[in-house]
N, C-alpha and C positions, 0 to 999 in steps of 0.2 A: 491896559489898565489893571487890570489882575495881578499881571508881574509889578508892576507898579506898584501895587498895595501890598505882593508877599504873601498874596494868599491862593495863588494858580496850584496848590497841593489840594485846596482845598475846592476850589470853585472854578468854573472855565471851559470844563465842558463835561458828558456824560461818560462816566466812568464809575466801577464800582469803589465805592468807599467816599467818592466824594458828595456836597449836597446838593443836591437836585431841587429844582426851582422848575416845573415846567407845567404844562396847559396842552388840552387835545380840544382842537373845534371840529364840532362837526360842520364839515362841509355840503353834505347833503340836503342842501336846502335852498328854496328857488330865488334869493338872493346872492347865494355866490355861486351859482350855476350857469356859466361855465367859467372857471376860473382859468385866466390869461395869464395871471400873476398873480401865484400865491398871496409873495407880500403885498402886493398892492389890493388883493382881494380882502386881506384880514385886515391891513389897517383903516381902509375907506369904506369895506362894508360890511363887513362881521360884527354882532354884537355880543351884548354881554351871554346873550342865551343861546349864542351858540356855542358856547365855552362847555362842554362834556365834563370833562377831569382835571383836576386841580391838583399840584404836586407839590408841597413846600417843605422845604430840607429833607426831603426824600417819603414823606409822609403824606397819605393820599386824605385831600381836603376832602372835596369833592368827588365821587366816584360813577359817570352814570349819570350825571345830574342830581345826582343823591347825596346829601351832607353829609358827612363821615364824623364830625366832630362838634356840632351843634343842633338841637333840637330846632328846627326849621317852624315847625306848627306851634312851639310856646314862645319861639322868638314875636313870632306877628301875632300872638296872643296878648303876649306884655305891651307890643310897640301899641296895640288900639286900648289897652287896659288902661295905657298911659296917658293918651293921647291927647283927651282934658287938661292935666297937669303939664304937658309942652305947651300945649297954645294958652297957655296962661303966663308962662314964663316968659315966652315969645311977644304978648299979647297979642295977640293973635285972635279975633273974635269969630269964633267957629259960625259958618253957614247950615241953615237948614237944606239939603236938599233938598231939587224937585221932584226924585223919584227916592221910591221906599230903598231902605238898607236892608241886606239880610245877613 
């Protein structure tokens, strides 16, 4: 597919100068413990939070679990800041819950 499109200089596998697209799970955890088959361990049981490090065009997203390129605490600051004005647009009629927010 790559030679296909003309672009295997640039993409297709890991090599210096080309761009990197890749991901690290952690595997240490007692869902993919013990793994028989990698691929079949990451696609049918791995989730989103075992995902470690994020790599896109060669530039580290995520590092550690840690976001490299977005403020994490003002993002879900805005998304509840917001949260009235979605379910209003949504109509959406917010519930009271039955136990206290904090």
């Amino acid at each position: 597919m790559v030679r296909a499109l003309g672009i295997s200089d640039q993409v297709g596998s890991i090599e210096v100068g080309k761009r990197a697209d890749l991901i690290t799970v952690n595997t240490d955890v007692p869902h993919l413990t013990p793994i028989w088959n990698p691929v079949g361990s990451l696609v049918f049981a791995a989730q989103g939070s075992d995902v470690n490090t994020v790599v896109i065009d060669g530039k580290f997203i995520m590092r550690g679990r840690e976001m490299q390129t977005m403020d994490e605490k003002k993002i879900v600051a805005e998304a509840r800041r917001r949260m009235p004005e979605i379910a209003a647009r949504a109509n959406v009629v917010p519930t009271n819950p039955l136990w206290p927010m904090v």
